[in-house]
Each structure stands twice: as structure tokens, then as C-alpha cells.
C-alpha positions as CSV (number, residue, x, y, z in Angstrom):
1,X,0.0,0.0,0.0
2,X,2.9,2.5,-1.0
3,X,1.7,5.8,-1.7
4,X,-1.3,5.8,0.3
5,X,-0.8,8.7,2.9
6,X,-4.4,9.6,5.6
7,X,-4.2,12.0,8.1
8,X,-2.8,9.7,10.4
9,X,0.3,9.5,8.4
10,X,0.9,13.4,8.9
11,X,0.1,12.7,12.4
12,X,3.4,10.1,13.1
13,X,5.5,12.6,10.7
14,X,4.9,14.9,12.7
15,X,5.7,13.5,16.2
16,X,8.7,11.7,14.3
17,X,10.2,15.3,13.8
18,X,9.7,16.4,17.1
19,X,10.2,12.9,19.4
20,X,12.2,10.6,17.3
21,X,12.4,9.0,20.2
22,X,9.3,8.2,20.8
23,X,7.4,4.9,18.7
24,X,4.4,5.9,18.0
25,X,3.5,2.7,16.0
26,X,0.9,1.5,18.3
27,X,-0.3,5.5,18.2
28,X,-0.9,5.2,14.0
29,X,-2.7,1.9,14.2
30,X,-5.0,2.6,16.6
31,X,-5.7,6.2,15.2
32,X,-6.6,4.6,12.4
33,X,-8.7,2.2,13.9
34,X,-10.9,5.3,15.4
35,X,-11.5,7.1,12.6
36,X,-12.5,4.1,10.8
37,X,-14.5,3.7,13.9
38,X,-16.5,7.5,13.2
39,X,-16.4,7.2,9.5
40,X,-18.1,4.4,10.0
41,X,-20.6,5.0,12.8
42,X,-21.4,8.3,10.7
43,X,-22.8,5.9,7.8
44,X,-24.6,3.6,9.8
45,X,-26.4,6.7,11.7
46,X,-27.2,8.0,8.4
47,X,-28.6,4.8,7.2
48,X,-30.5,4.2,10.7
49,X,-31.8,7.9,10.3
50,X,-33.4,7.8,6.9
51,X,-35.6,5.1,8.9
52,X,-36.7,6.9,11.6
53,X,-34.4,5.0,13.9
54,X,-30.6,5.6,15.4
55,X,-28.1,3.2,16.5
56,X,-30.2,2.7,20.2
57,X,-33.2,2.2,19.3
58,X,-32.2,-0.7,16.2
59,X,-30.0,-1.7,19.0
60,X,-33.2,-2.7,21.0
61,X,-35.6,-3.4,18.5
62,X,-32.5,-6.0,16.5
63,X,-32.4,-7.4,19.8
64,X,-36.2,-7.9,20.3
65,X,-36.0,-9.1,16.3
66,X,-32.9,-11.7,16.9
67,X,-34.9,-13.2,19.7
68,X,-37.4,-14.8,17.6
69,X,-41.4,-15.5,17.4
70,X,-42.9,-13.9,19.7
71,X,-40.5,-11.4,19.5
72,X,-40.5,-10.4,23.5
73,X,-38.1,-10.1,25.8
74,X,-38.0,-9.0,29.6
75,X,-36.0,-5.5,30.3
76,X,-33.4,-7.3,32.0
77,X,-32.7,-9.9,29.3
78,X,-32.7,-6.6,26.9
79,X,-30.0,-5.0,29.3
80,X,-28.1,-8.1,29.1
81,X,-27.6,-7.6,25.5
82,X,-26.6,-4.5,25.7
83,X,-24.0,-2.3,28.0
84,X,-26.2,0.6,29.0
85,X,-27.8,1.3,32.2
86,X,-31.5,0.1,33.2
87,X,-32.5,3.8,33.6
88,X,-31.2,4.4,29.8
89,X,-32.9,1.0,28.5
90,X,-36.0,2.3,30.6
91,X,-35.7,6.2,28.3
92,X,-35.1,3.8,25.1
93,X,-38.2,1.6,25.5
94,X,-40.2,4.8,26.3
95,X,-39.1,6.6,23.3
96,X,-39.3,3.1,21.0
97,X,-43.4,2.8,22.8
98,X,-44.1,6.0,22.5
99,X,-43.0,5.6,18.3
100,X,-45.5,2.1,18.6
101,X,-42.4,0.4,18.0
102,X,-42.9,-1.8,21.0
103,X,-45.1,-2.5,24.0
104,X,-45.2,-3.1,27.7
105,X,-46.9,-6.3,27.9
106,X,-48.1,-8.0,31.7
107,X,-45.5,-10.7,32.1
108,X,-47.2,-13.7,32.9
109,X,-44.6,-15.8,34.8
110,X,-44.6,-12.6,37.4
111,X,-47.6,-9.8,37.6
112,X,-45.3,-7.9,39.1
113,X,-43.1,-7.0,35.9
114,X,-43.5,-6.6,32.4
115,X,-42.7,-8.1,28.9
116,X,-41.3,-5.7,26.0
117,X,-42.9,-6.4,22.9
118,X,-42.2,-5.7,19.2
119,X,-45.6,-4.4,17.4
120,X,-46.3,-5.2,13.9
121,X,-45.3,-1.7,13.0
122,X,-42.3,-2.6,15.2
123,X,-41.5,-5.3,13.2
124,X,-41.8,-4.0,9.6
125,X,-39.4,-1.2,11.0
126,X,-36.6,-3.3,12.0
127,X,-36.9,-6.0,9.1
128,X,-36.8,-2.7,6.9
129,X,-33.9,-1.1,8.7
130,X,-31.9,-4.5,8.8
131,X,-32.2,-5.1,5.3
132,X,-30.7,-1.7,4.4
133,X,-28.4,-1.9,7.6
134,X,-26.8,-5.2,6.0
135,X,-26.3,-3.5,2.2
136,X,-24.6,-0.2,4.3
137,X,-22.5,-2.7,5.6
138,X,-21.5,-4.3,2.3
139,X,-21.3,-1.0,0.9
140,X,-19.0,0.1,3.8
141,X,-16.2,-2.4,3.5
142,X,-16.6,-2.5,-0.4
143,X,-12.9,-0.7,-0.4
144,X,-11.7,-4.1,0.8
145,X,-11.2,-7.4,-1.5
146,X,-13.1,-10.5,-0.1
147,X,-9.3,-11.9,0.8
148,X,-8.9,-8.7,2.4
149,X,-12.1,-8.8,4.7
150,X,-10.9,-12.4,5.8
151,X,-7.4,-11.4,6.9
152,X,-9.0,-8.2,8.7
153,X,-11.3,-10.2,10.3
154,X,-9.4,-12.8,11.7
155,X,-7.1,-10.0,13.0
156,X,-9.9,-7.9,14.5
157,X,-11.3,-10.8,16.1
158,X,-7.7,-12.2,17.8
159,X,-7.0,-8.5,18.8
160,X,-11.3,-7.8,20.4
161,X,-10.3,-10.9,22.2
162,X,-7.9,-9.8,24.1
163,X,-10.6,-7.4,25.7
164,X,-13.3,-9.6,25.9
């Protein structure tokens, strides 16, 4: 990849001038992995947006989706999924009822608790939104070869590992 220069490259030129001393390798790889991070997050947004969505609320609504007929879920298996507080699941599942995304539903294993529910309009939504979520995706790594997307893959995964 010869010739290719980002932002990132003026970035280590720049500290190589002024702290030779320093190596700033790690710095350049995982500067690039963050902006590829926004760059990307930025098109997914957009995508989620043209839907009437954002990343939160297909967050919860994939969830209740990727669960399967009947498409329910308790708020604590929803916050299980996800890494957000139970007060900001609680605003998302407001915002997502109030929409007629989902609904509270009397849990029948315990009247003391509820069930979150997708609604049919619920459902067309996310179907709709994962559909075009999946071509942004494919769109989004087009740059890369198929060979490439395996080798970067395989790398992302051994390095997320380390973390998780």
C-alpha cells in the first residue's frame, strides 16, 4: 500500500520530527482504527436515520428481532444484551413505545413485571432497517477485497479478544 498517505500519516510525521524518540506505531494503528470507527458509525447513523431509527433504538428493537417469534423479551434480558444502564434502556423503551415500535406487555410468569414487545409496525421497521443496515454494511467495507475482509477479520477478532 505504497503511496497511500491519511491523516494519520501526517500525524506520526509529525511526532517523528519532534520525538524521534518516541514509537508511535501503536499511536498510528490505533488512530486509524478510530476514525475508521467514526467514519463508520457516521454511515450507519445515516442509514439508521433515513428510517426513523438511530443506533439505540435498532439496538433494541434488533435485539427484540434476533430473539425470535414472539419477539418479546424481559427489560433485564434486553440490558443483558446491551451495555447501558436500566435507567437508559428504561428512556429507550419509552421513546421506542411511544414511536409504537414496542409494548409493555403484563409478564405472565410474574404480575409484578412486564414483557417488552415488538408491534407489527415494530417489526416492519426493523426488518426494513436491517435489510438496508446489512447493504450499508457491504457497501461500507466494499474498499476491501473479499481476501482482504478475511485477513481483517481474523485480526480484529484475535486483537477484540484480548478485551473480551
Amino acid at each position: 500500500m505504497e503511496g497511500l498517505m491519511d491523516r494519520v500519516d501526517r500525524i506520526l510525521a509529525q511526532w517523528h520530527r519532534e520525538r524521534p524518540d518516541l514509537d508511535v506505531s501503536a499511536m498510528g494503528l490505533l488512530g486509524r482504527l478510530s476514525r475508521v470507527s467514526t467514519h463508520i458509525a457516521r454511515e450507519i447513523e445515516k442509514s439508521f436515520s433515513e428510517r426513523g431509527l438511530n443506533a439505540s433504538s435498532f439496538d433494541v428493537l434488533a435485539t427484540l428481532r434476533r430473539s425470535g417469534p414472539p419477539y418479546r423479551l424481559s427489560p433485564g434480558d434486553l440490558l443483558d444484551t446491551t451495555m447501558v444502564s436500566s435507567g437508559t434502556m428504561t428512556n429507550r423503551i419509552d421513546q421506542l413505545e411511544k414511536a409504537g415500535l414496542v409494548e409493555r406487555i403484563a409478564n405472565p410468569e410474574d404480575r409484578r413485571g412486564v414483557i417488552i414487545a415488538l408491534t407489527d409496525e415494530g417489526l416492519r421497521r426493523v426488518d426494513e432497517a436491517a435489510t438496508a443496515h446489512v447493504a450499508n454494511q457491504h457497501r461500507v467495507v466494499s474498499a476491501l477485497s473479499p481476501e482482504e475482509r478475511v485477513v481483517l477479520n481474523a485480526l480484529l477478532r484475535k486483537y477484540l479478544a484480548t478485551f473480551e
